[in-house]
C-alpha positions in Angstrom: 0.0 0.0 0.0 0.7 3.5 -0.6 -0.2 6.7 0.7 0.6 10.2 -0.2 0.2 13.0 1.9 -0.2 16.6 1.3 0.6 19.7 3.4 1.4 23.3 3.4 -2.3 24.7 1.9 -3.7 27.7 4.3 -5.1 30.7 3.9 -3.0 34.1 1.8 -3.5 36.9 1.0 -3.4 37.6 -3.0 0.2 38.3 -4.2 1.6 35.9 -1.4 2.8 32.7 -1.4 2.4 29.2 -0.4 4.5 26.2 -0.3 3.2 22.7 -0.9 4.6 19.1 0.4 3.5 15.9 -0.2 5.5 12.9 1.1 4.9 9.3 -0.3 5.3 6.0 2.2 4.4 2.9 1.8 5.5 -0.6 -0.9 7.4 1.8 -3.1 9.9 0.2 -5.2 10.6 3.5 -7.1 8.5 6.8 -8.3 8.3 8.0 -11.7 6.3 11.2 -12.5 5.4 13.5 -9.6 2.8 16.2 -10.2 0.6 18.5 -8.5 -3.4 19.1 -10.0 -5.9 21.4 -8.2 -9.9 21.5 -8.4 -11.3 24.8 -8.1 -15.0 25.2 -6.0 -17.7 24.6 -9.1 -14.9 23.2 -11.7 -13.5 20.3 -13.0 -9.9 19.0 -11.8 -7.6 20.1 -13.1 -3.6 20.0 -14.0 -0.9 22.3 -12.2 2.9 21.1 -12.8 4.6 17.7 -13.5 8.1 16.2 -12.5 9.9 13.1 -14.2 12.5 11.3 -12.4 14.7 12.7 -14.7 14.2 15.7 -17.5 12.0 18.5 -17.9 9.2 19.9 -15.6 5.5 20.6 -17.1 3.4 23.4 -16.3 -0.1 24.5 -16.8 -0.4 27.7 -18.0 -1.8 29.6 -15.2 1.1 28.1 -13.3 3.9 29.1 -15.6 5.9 32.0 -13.8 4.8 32.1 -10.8 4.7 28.2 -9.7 8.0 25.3 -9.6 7.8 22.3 -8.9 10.5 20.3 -7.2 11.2 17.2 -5.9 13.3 14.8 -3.5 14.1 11.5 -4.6 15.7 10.8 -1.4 12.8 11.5 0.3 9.9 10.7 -1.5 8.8 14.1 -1.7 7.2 16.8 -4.1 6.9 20.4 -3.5 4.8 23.0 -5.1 6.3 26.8 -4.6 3.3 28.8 -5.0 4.4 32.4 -5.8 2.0 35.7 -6.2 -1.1 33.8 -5.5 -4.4 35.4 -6.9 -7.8 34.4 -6.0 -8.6 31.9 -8.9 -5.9 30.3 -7.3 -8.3 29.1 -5.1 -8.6 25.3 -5.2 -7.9 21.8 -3.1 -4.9 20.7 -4.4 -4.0 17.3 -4.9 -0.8 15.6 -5.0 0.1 12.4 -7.7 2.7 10.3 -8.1 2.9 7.1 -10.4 4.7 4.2 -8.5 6.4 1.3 -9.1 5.5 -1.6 -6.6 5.6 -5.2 -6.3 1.7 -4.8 -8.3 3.5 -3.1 -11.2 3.2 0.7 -11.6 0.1 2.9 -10.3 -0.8 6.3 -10.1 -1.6 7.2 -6.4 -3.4 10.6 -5.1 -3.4 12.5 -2.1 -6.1 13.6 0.0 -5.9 17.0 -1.4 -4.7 20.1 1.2 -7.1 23.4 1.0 -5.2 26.6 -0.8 -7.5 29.9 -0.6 -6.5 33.0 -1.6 -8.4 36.3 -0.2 -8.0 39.4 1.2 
């Protein structure tokens, strides 16, 4: 079993900024892709950044600029640096990761952390 657990949402002010975790545990034999998506109130869910073991990070548009994604192999970890939020930023967002275990490889989610942004 695996579980993947976000942290770091809150409450900002627009034009601050947030910092996202999410740890994975568990069967993991390795992780491939790491990403981030978020689900706005009313909308669909939708995609934020990716991160490949190795090579090149992907980013939604309304993330390019002002979000990175990051990661740490060592510890099974992706971060989301959320820079001059705005209030559309407003969503739960969820963590991914597809893993590698005994079973073959899955994609897992998070329980999603709570990011609003108001004044």
């Amino acid at each position: 079993q695996v579980q993947l657990v976000e942290s770091g949402g809150g409450l900002v002010q627009p034009g601050g900024s947030l910092r996202l975790s999410c740890a994975a545990s568990g069967s993991i034999s390795a992780i491939s892709r790491m990403g981030w998506w978020r689900q706005p109130p009313g909308k669909e869910r939708e995609p934020v950044a990716s991160v490949p073991t190795i090579g090149t990070t992907e980013y939604a548009d309304h993330a390019k600029g002002r979000f990175t994604i990051s990661r740490d192999n060592a510890k099974n970890t992706v971060y989301l640096q959320m820079n001059n939020l705005k209030p559309e930023d407003t969503a739960v967002y969820y963590c991914t990761s597809a893993v590698w275990t005994e079973r073959g490889l899955q994609d897992y989610w998070g329980q999603g952390t709570q990011v609003t942004v108001s004044s």
